[in-house]
C-alpha positions in Angstrom: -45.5 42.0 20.4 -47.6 39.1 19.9 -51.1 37.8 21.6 -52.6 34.5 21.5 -55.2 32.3 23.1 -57.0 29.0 23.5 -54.3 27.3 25.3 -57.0 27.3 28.2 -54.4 28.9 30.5 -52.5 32.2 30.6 -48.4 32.9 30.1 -46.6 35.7 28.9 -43.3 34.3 26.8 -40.4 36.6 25.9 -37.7 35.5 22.8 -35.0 38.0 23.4 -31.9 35.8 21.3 -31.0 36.2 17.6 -34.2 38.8 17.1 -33.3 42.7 17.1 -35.5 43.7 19.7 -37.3 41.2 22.9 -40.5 39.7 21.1 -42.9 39.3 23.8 -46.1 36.9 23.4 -49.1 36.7 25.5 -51.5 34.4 26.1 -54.8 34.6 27.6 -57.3 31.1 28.3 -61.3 31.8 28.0 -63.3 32.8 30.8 -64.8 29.5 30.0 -62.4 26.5 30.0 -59.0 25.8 32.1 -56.5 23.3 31.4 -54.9 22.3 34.4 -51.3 20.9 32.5 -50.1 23.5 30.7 -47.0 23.1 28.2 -43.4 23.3 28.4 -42.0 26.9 27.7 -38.8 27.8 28.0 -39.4 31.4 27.3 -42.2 31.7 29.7 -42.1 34.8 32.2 -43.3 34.3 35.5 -45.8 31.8 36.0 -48.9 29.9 35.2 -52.1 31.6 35.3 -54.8 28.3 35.2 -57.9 29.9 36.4 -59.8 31.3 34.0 -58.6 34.9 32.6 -58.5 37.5 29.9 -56.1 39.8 28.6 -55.6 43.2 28.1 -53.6 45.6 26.3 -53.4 49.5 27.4 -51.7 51.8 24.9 -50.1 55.2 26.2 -49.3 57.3 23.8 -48.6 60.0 25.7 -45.7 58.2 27.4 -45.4 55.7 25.1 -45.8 52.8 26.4 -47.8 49.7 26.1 -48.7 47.1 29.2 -49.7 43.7 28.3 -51.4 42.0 31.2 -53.7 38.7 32.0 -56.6 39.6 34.4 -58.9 37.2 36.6 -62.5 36.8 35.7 -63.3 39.7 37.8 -60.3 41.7 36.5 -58.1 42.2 39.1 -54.3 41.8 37.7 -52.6 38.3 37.7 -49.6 39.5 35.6 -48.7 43.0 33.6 -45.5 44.1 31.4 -45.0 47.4 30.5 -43.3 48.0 26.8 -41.7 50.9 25.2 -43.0 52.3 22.1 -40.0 52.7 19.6 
């Protein structure tokens, strides 16, 4: 697992060839800037999140799991994966 930022837009990108396990990346823009053309990804997830957003990781060890997610500027959800803990 990987996060990122300052792309001025939100994506979550999975590389699941040649790796032993799925690497997931996300990326989160500021609450400050968007950048309305984002970049090619051919690993992208989902979509594009160009309004402005933050992300968030949740850790549950109890189950463990971990969810990755981008959230609005008020934090409502715009995009969550939950990962096993190995």
């Amino acid at each position: 697992m990987f996060i990122s930022g300052d792309t001025h837009y939100g994506e979550l990108s999975k590389l699941d060839v040649n790796v032993p396990y799925p690497l997931y990346d996300l990326t989160s823009s500021g609450l400050t800037e968007v950048w309305k053309v984002p970049v090619p990804n051919a690993l992208r997830q989902g979509g594009i999140f160009r309004q402005a957003n933050f992300g968030q990781i949740d850790i549950d060890w109890s189950f463990r799991q971990v969810t990755l997610s981008l959230r609005d500027a008020k934090g409502e959800p715009l995009l969550t994966q939950t990962l096993p803990i190995r």
